[in-house]
N, CA, C and O of each residue as an XYZ file, in Angstrom:
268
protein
N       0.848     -1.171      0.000
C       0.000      0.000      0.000
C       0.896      1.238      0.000
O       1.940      1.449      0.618
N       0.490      1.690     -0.510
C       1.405      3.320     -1.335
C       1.266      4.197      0.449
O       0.552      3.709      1.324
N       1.994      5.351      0.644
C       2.033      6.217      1.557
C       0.459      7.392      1.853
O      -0.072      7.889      2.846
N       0.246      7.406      0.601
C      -0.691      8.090      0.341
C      -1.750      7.202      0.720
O      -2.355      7.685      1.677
N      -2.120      6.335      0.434
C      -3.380      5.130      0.819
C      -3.461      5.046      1.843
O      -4.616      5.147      2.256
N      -2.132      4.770      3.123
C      -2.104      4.620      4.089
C      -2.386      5.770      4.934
O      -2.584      5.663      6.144
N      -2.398      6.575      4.469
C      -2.532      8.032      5.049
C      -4.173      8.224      5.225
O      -4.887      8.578      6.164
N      -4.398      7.842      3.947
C      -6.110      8.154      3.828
C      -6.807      6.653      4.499
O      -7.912      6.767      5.030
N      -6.418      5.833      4.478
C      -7.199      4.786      5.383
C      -6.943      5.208      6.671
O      -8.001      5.315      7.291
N      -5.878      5.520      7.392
C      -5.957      5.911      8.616
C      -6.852      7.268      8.947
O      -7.735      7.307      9.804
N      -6.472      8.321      8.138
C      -7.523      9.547      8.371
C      -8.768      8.562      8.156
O      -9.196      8.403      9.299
N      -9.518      7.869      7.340
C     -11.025      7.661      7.142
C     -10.805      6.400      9.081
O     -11.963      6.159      9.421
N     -10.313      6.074      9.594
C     -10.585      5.383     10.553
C     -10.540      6.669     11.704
O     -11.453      6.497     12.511
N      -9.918      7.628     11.938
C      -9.658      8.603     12.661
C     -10.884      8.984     12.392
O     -11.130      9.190     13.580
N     -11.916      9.271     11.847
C     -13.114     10.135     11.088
C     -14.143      9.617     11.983
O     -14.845     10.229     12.788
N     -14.086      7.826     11.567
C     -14.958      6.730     12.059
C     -15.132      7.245     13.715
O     -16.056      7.923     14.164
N     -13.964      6.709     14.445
C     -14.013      6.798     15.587
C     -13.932      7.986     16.160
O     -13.796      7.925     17.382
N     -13.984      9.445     15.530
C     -14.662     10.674     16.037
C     -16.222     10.735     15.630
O     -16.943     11.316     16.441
N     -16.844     10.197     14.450
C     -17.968     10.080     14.528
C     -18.544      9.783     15.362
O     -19.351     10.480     15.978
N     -18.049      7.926     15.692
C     -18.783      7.214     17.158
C     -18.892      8.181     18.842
O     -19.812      8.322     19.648
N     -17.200      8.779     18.787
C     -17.268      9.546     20.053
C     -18.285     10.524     19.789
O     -19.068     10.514     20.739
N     -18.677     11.506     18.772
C     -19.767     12.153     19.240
C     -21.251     11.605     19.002
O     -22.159     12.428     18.885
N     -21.476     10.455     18.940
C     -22.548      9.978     18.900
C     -22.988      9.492     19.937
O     -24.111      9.600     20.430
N     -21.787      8.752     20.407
C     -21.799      8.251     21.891
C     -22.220      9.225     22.950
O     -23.243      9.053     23.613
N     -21.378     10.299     23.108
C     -21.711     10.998     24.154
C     -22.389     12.191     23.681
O     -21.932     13.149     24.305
N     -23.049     12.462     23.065
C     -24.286     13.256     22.547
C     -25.377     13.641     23.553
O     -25.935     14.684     23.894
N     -25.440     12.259     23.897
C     -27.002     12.523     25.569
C     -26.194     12.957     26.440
O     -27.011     13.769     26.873
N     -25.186     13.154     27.165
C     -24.724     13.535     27.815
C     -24.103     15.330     27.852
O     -23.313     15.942     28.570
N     -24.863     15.641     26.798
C     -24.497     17.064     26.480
C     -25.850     18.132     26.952
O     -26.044     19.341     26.821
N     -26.408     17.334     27.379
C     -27.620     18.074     28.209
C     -27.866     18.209     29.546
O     -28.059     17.127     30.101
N     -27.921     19.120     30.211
C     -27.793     19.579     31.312
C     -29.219     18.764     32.167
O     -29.384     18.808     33.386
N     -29.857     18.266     31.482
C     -31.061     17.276     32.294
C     -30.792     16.569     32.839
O     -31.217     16.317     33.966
N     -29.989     15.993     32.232
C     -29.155     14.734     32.525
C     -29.122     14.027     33.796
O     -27.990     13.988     34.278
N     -30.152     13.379     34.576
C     -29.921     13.502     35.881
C     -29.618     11.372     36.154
O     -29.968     10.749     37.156
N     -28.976     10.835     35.032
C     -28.899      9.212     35.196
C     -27.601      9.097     35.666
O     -27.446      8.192     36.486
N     -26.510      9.829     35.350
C     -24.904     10.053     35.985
C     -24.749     11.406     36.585
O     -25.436     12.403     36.362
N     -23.413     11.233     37.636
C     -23.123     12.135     38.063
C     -23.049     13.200     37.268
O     -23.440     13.115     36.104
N     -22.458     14.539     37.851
C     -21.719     15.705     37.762
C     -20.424     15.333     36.800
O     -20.377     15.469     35.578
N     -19.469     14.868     37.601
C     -17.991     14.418     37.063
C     -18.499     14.100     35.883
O     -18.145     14.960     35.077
N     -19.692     12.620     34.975
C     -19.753     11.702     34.146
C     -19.805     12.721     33.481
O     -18.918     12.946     32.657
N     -20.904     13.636     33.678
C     -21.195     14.738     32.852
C     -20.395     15.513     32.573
O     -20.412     15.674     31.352
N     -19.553     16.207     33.125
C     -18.422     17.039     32.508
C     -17.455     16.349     31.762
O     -16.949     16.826     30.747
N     -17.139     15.091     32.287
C     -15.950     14.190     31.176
C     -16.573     13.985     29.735
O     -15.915     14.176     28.713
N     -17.813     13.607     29.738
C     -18.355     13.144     28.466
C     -18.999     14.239     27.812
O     -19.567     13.973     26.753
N     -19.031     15.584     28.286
C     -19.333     16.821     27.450
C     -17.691     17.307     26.967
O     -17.244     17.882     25.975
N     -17.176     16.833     28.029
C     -15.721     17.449     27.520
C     -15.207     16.480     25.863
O     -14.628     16.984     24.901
N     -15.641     15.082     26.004
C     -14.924     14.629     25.007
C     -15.611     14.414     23.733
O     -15.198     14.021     22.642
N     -17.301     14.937     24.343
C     -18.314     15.372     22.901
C     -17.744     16.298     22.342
O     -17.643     16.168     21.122
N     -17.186     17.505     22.933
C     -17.018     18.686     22.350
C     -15.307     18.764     21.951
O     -14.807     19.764     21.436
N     -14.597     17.618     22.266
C     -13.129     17.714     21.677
C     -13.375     16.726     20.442
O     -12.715     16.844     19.410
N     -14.042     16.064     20.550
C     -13.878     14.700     19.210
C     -15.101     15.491     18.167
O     -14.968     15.191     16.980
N     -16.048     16.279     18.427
C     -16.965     17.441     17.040
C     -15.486     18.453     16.451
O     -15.110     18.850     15.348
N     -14.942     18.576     17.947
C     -14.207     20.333     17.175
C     -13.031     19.088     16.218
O     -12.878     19.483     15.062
N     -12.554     18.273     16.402
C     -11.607     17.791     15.525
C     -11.967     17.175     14.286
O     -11.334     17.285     13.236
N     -13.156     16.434     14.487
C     -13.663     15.952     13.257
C     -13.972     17.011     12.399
O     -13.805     16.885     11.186
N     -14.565     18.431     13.079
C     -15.142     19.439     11.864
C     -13.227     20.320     11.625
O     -13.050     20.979     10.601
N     -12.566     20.240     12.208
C     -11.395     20.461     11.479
C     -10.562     19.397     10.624
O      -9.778     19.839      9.783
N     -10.661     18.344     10.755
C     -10.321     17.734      9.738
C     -11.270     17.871      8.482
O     -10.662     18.178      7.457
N     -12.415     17.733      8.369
C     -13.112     18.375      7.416
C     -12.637     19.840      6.530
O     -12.519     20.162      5.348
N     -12.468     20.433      7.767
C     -11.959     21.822      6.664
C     -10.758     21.878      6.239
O     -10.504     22.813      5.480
N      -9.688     20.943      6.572
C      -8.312     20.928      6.336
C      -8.402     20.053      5.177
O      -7.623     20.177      4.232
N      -9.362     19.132      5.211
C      -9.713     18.416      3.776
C     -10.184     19.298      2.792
O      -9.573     19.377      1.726
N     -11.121     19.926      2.989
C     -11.864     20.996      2.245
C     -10.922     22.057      1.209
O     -11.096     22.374      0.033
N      -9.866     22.440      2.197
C      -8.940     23.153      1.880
C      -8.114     22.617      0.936
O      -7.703     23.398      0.078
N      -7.597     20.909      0.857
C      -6.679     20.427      0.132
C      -7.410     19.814     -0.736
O      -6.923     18.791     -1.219
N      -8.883     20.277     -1.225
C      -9.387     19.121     -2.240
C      -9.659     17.717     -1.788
O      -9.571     16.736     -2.526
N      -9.988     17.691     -0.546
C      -9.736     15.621     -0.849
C     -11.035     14.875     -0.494
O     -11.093     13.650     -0.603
């Protein structure tokens, strides 16, 4: 597999598993939330909102290079 292939199968698996993380912790981004703690809730808003902001920058860094 060429450098380039390998590059883009790993980015499309990096993609995958930021998709799942914000899908996963999605319910947990609401302040209703009353089935887990405090802590659950801040860890899993924290890593909703780090695994969206990276996936939508890899998007635009794609965007940017055509791909």
């Amino acid at each position: 597999m060429s450098k380039e292939k390998s590059v883009s199968a790993t980015l499309t698996k990096i993609k995958e598993w930021l998709e799942d993380e914000v899908n996963q912790y999605e319910k947990y981004t609401f302040d209703d939330n009353n089935d887990v703690d405090d802590l659950d809730v801040y860890l899993s808003k924290g890593r909703h909102e780090c695994a969206e902001s990276l996936y939508n920058q890899i998007k635009k860094w794609e965007e940017e290079h055509g791909v």
